[in-house]
C-alpha positions in Angstrom: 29.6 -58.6 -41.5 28.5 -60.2 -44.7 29.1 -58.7 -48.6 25.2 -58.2 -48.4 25.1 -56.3 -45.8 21.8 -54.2 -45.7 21.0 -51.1 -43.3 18.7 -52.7 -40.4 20.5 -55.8 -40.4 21.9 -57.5 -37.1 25.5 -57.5 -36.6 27.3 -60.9 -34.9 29.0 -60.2 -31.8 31.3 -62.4 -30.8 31.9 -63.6 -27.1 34.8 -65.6 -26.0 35.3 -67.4 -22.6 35.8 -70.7 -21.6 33.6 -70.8 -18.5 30.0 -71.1 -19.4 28.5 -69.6 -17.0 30.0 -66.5 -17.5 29.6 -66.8 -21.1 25.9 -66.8 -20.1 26.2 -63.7 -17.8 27.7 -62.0 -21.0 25.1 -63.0 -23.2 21.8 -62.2 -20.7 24.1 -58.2 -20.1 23.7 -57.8 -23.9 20.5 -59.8 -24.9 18.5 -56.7 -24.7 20.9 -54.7 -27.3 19.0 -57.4 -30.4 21.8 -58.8 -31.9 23.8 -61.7 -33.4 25.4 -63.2 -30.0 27.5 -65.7 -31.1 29.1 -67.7 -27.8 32.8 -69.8 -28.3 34.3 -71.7 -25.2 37.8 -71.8 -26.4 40.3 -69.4 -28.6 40.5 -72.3 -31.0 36.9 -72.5 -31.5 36.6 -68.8 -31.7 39.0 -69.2 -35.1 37.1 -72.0 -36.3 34.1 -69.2 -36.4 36.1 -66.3 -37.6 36.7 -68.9 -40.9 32.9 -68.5 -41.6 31.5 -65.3 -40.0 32.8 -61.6 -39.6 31.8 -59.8 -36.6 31.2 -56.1 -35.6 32.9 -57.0 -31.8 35.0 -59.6 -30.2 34.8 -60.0 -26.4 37.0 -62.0 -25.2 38.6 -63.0 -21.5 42.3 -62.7 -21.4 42.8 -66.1 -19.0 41.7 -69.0 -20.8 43.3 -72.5 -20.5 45.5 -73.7 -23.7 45.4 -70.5 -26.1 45.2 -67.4 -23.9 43.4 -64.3 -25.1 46.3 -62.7 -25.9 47.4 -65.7 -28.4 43.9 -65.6 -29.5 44.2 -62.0 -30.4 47.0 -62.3 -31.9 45.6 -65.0 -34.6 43.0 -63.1 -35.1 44.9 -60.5 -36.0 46.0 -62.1 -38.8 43.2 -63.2 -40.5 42.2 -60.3 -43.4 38.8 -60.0 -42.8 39.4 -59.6 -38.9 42.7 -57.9 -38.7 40.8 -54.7 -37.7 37.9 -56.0 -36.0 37.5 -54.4 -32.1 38.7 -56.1 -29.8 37.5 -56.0 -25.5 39.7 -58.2 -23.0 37.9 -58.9 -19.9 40.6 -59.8 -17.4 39.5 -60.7 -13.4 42.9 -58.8 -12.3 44.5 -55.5 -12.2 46.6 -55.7 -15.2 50.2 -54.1 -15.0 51.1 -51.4 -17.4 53.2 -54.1 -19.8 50.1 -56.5 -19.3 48.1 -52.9 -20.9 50.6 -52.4 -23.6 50.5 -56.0 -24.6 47.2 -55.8 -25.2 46.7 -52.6 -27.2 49.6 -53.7 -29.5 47.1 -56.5 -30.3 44.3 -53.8 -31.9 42.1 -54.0 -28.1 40.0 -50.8 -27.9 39.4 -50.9 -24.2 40.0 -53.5 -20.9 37.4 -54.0 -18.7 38.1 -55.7 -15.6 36.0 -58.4 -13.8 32.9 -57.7 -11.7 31.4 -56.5 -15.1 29.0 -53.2 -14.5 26.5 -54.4 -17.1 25.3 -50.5 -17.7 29.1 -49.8 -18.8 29.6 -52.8 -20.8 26.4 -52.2 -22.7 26.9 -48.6 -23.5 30.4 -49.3 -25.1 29.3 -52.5 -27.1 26.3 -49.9 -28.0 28.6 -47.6 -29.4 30.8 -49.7 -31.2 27.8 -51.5 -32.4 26.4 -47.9 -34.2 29.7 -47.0 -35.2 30.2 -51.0 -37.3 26.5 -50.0 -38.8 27.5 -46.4 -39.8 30.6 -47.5 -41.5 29.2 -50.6 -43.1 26.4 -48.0 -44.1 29.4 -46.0 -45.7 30.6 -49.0 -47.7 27.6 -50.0 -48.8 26.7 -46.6 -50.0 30.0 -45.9 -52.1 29.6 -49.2 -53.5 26.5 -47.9 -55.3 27.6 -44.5 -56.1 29.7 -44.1 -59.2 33.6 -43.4 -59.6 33.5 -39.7 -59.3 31.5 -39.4 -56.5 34.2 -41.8 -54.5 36.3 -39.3 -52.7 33.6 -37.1 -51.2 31.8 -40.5 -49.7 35.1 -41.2 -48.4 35.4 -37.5 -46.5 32.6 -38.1 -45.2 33.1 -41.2 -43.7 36.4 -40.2 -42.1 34.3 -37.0 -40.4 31.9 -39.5 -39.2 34.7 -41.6 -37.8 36.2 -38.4 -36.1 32.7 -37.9 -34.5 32.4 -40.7 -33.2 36.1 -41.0 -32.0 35.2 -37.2 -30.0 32.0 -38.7 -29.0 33.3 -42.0 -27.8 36.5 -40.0 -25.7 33.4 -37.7 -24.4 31.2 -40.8 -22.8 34.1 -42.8 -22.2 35.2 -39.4 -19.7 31.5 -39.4 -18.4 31.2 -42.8 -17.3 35.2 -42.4 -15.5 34.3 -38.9 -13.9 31.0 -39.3 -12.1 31.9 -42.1 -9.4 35.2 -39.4 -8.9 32.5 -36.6 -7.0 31.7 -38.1 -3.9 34.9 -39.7 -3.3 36.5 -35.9 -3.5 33.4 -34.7 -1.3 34.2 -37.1 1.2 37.7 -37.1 1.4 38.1 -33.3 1.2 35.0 -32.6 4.4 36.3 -35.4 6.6 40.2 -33.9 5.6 38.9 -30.4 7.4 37.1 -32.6 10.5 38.4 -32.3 14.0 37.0 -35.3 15.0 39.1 -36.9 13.0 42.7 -38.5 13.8 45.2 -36.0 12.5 47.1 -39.3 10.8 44.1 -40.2 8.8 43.3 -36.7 7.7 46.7 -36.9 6.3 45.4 -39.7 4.1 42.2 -38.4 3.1 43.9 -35.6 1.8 46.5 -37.5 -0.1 42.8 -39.7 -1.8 41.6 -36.2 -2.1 44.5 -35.3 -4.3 44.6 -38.4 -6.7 41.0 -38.2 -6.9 41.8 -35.1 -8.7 45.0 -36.4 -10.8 42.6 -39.3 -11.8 40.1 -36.6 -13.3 43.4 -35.0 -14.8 44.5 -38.1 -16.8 40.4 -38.1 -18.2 40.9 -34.4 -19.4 44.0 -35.0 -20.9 42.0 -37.2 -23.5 39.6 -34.4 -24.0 42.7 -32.1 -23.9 44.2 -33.6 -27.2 40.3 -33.5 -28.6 39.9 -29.3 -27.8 43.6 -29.0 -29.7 42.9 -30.9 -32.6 39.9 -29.1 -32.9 41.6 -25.3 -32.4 39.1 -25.2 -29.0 41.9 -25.1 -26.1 41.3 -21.7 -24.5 43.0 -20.3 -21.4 41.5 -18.2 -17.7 44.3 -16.1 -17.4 45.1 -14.3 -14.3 48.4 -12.6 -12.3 49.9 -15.9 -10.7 53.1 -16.3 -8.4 55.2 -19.0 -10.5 57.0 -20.3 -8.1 54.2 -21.5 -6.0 52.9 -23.2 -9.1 55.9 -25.3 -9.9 56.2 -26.0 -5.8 52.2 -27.1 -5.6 53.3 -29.6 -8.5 55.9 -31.3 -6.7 53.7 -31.4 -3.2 51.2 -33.4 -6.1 54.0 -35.5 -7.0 55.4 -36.5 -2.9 53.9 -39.6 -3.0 55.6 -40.7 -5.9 58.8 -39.2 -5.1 59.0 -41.1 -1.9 58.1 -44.3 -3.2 61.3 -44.4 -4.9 63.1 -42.5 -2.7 64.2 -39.6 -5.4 65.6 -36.5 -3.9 64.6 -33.2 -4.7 66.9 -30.2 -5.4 64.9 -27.1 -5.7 66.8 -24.4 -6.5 64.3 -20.9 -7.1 64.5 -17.3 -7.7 64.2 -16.8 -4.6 61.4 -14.1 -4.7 58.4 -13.7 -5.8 58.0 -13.2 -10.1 54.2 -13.1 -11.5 53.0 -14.4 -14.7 49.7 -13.4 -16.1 48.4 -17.4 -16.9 46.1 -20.2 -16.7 46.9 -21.2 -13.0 45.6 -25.2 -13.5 47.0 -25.0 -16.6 50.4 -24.0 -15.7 50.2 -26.1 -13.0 49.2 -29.0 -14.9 52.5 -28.6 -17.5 54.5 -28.7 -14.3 52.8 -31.6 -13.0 53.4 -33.5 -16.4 57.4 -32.8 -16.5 58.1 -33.5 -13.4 56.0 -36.9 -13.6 58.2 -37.6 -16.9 61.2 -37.0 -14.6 59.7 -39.3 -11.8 59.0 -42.1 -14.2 62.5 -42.0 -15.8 64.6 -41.8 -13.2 66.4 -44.5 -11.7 65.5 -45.4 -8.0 67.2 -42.8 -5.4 68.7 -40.6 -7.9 68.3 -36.5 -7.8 65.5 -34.1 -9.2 66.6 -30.7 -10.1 63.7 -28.0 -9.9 64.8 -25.0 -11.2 63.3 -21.5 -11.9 65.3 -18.9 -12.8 65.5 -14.9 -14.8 67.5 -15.5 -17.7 66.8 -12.2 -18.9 64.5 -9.3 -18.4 60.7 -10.6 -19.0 61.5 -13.9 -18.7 60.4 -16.3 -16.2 62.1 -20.3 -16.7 61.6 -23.7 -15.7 64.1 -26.1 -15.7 63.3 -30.3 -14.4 66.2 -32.0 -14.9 66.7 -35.8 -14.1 69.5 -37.9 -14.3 67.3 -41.5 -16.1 67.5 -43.2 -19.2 67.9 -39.8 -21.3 66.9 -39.4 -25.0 68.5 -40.0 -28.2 69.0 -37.3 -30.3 66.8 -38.1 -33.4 64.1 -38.5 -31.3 64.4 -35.2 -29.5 62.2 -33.4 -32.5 59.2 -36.2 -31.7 59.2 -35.6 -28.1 56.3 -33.8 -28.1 54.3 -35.6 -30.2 51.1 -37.2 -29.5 51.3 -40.6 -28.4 55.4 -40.2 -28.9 57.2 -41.8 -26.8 60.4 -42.3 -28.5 63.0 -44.6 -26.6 61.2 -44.2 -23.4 58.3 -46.3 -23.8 59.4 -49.4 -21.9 57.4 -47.7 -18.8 54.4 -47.3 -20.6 51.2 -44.2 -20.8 49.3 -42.9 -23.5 52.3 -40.1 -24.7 49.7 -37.2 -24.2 51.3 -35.2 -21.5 54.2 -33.3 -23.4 52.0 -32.5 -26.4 49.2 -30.9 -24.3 52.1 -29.3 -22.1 53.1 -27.6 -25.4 50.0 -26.7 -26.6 49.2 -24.9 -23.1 52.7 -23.4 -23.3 52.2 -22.0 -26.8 48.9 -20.4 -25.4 51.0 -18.6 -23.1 53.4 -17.3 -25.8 56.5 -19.2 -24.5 58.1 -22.0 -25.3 58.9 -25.6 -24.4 62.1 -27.8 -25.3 64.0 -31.0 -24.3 67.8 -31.5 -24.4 69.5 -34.7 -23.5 73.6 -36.0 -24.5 72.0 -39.3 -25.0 71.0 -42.8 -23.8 71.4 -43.0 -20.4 72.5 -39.7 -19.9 69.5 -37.9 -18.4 67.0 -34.8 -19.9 66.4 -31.1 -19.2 62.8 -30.2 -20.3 63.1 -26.6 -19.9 59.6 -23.4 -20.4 60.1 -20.2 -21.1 57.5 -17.7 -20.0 56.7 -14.0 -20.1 57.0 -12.4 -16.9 53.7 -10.6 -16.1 52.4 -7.3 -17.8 50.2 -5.1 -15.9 48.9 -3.7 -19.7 47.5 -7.1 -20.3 45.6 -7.9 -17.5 42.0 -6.5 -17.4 40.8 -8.3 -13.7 41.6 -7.3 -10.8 45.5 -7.5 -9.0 44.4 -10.5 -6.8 46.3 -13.8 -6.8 44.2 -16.7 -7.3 44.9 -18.7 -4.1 41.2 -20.3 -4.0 41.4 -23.9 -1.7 39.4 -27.1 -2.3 37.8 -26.6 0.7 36.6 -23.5 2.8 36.4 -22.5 6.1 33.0 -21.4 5.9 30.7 -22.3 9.1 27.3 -23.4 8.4 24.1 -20.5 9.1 23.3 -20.4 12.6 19.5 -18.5 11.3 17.2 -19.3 9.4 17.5 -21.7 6.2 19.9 -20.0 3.2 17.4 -21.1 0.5 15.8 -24.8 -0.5 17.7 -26.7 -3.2 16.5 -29.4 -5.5 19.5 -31.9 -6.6 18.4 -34.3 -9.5 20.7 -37.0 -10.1 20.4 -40.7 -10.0 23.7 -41.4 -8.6 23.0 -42.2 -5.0 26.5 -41.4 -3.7 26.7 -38.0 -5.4 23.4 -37.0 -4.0 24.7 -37.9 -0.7 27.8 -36.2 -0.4 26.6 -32.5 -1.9 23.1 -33.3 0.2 25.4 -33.5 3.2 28.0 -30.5 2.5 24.9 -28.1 1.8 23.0 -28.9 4.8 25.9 -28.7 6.9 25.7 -25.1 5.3 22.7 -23.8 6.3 20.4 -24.8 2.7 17.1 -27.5 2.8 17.6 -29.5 0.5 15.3 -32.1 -1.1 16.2 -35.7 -3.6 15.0 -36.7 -7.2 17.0 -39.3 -9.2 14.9 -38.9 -12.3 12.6 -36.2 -14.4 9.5 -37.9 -13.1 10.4 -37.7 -9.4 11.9 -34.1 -9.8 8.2 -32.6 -11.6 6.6 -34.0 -8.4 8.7 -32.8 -5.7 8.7 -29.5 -7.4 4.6 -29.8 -7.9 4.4 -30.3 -3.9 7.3 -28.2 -2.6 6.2 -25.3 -4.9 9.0 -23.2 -3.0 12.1 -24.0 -4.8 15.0 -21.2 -5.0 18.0 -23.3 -6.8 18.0 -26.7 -8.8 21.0 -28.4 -9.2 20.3 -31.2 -12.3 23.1 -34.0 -13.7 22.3 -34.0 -17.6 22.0 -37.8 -17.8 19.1 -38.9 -16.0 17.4 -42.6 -16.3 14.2 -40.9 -17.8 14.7 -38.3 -19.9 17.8 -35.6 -19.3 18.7 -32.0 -17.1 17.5 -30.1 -20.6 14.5 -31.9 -21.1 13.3 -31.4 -17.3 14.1 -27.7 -17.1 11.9 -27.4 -20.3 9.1 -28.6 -18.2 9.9 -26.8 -15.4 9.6 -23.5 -17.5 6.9 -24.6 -19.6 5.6 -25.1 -16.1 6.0 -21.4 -15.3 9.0 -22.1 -12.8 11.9 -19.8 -12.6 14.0 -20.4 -9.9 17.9 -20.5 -11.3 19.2 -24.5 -12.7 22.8 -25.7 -12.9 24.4 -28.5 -14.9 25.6 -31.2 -13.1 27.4 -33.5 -16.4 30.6 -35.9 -16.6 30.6 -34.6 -19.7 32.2 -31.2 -20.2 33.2 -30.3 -24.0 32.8 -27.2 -24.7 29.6 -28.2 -26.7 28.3 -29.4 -23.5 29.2 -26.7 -22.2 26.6 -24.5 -24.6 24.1 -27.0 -24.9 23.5 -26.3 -21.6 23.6 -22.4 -22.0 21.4 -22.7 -24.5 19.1 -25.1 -22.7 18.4 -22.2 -19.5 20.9 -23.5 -16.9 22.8 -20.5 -15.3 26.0 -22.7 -15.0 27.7 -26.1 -16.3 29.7 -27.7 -13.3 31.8 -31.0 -14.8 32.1 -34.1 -12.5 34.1 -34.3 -10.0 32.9 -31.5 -8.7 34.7 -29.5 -5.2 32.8 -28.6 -2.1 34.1 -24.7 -2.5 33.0 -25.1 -6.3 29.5 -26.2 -5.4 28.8 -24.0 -2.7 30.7 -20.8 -4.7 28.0 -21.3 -7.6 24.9 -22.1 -5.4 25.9 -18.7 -3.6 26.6 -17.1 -6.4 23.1 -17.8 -8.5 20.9 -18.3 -5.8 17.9 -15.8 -5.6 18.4 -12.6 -2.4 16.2 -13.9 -0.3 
């Protein structure tokens, strides 16, 4: 961007790729967005430009003949004017985690790989796009405003930037969750059907189960947002904590047997409760005995331990015998995006420092000992045991499956539902679930579509809405439907689920806010549960 910069201005955008035609497929995805596209057919010639223009966004492919992007990147990078300048790889193959690292150590804000989904591309150049004009707005305002004023432009402009990092996290989960709801529908109903093979059941469960680790590694990014913002709260409950720290290593069987680790559990031996966030407990488990996975050599021992070391207290041990820890970097460990001497295997460095912040929540603690390089780790948690005084629900452990064994009504319909959402595969996986149930249901995939079903059906008892529609939005067409005079009960449908989503959509009229992906038990649990008698 120019000195001169003025608000309303295009910004250049800068696309890099030495095939043509796909240069051209780039350029016709982003025509619409009216900006500066400027198009380069080589790394080189992409510096030549740099020399005369500044840009908002570089795209540029990671295999290209002579200079690489990578090499291209890395010039770039030391260029003043461009040294901080976004930076997308496109890349046509899976890229492996030091192929990642590589990349990010070069300033790239995201990889996309190759066949390009134009809707996704555009929405992040959008954003990144807004974000260029709202800080250049910045600049140019504090150039004009005098000495004094200085500081308080700059708070301002590094709360706009923290908005927009929350906000870009937030869409960034939306656009990764909602492909994950059908593909957990599916796998999880044809898991629990007869009909099919016993061996392939087997699998489906096992996609079932990384479906759900893959939504895991989203909300750890909106994890680290709720902390930083003093939002992480807890559903506590009376939970068996053995059973926790045993359904975390069944999560983790896959990965154990791909390098051929072998477990050592060693446990209480009877049962010991803890009043706690089940998924959250569960989810610490899962993250330290990942770390122990990931840093162990191949066909070494796990130890799992759980153990009383004195009255009230309930303890964890995973202990591996991997690459270990040096002691000055024992007091980073848990860190965000710490890694200390372990990061030769790569990931983000998230999943200790959330494990501590839902470990504080629980009033115990978490620590790491290791004699060194080499040497192994212990990552050991501390909790209280439970306390009948400080649980107000009821005695029953929360055992809840994905899945139930509920058999569909053999009467009469259980009530018509209205699903509005313009993803075709979601629609089709809760259509089929809750008409294998016993409910009618009826198809929109936009506001338009949903005021005239509604306007011919008349007889709607539940409406189940996705917040993003093509059209307008979930809030916007309940406020119809009211306006309207309808009253039959709406939920939330959303990818996104911040806890300002979360109220927005409280505030909008919808009885409940279900985040992407969703369960079959939690769909049908919520339909039940807000659905009119009939």
């Amino acid at each position: 961007m120019t000195p001169d910069w003025r608000p309303g201005q295009r910004v250049n955008i800068l696309l890099v790729d030495d095939r043509y035609d796909k240069l051209l497929a780039l350029e016709s995805i982003l025509a619409g967005l009216g900006e500066n596209l400027v198009l380069a057919r080589s790394g080189s010639e992409a510096l030549r430009l740099l020399l005369h223009e500044d840009f908002a966004l570089i795209i540029l492919d990671v295999s290209m003949p002579g200079m690489d992007g990578f090499e291209t990147a890395a010039l770039i990078r030391q260029r003043k004017n461009s040294e901080l300048t976004p930076i997308i790889f496109i890349s046509a193959i899976n890229y492996s985690e030091t192929h990642l690292s590589r990349g990010y150590s070069l300033g790239a804000i995201d990889y996309i790989l190759a066949p390009i989904v134009p809707e996704i591309l555009r929405a992040k150049v959008s954003f990144f796009i807004e974000l260029h004009k709202k800080t250049e707005q910045l600049k140019h305002q504090a150039e004009v405003e005098t000495k004094l004023a200085w500081a308080e432009t700059a708070r301002a402009q590094a709360e706009a930037a923290n908005t927009a990092k929350d906000r870009f996290i937030a869409i960034l989960s939306h656009e990764l969750r909602t492909p994950l709801t059908p593909i957990l529908f599916s796998s999880l109903v044809l898991s629990q059907d007869p009909n099919v093979p016993a061996s392939i059941r087997k699998e489906l469960e096992m996609i079932a189960r990384n479906v759900q680790l893959e939504a895991r590694l989203i909300e750890d990014l909106l994890d680290l947002t709720r902390i930083s913002r003093g939002k992480f709260s807890l559903c506590l409950e009376k939970v068996d904590a053995d059973s926790l720290l045993e359904a975390a290593l069944d999560v983790c069987a896959d990965e154990l047997s791909d390098k051929q680790l072998v477990v050592r559990r060693e446990t209480t031996g009877s049962q010991c409760y803890l009043f706690a966030d089940a998924a959250r407990l569960q989810q610490v488990f899962w993250n330290l005995i990942k770390n122990a996975i990931k840093f162990s050599p191949f066909g070494e021992t796990i130890t799992v331990r759980s153990s009383i070391p004195r009255p009230g207290c309930w303890r964890a041990e995973v202990i591996d015998h991997g690459v270990g820890i040096e002691s000055s970097a024992l007091g980073k460990i848990f860190e965000a995006f710490e890694q200390v001497t372990r990061d030769q295997t790569g990931g983000l460095g998230l999943g200790l420092t959330i494990s501590k912040a839902i470990v504080d929540l629980h009033s115990g603690t978490i620590s790491a000992a290791s004699d060194g390089i080499g040497k192994g780790a212990v990552l050991t948690i501390d909790l209280p045991v439970y306390d009948r005084a400080l649980d107000t629900s009821s005695d029953q452990i929360c055992t809840e499956p994905l899945i139930s064994d509920d058999l569909p009504a053999e009467s009469s319909s259980l009530g018509r539902v209205l699903i509005v959402d313009d993803h075709a595969d979601t629609v089709e996986a809760m259509s089929s679930l809750l008409l294998k149930n016993g409910y009618q249901v009826i198809t929109a995939n936009s506001v338009s579509s949903a005021l005239r079903l509604v306007d011919q059906c008349k007889s709607i008892d539940i409406m189940l809405s996705d917040i993003g529609l093509p059209d307008g939005g979930g809030h916007y067409l309940l406020s119809e439907l009211r306006k309207l005079g309808y009253k039959f009960p709406a939920i939330a449908l959303s990818g996104y689920g911040m806890e300002e989503d979360l109220n927005r959509s409280m505030v909008a009229g919808f009885k409940a806010h279900l985040t992407k992906p969703v369960s079959p038990v939690q769909l049908k649990r919520t339909v039940k549960e807000f659905l009119p008698a009939r």
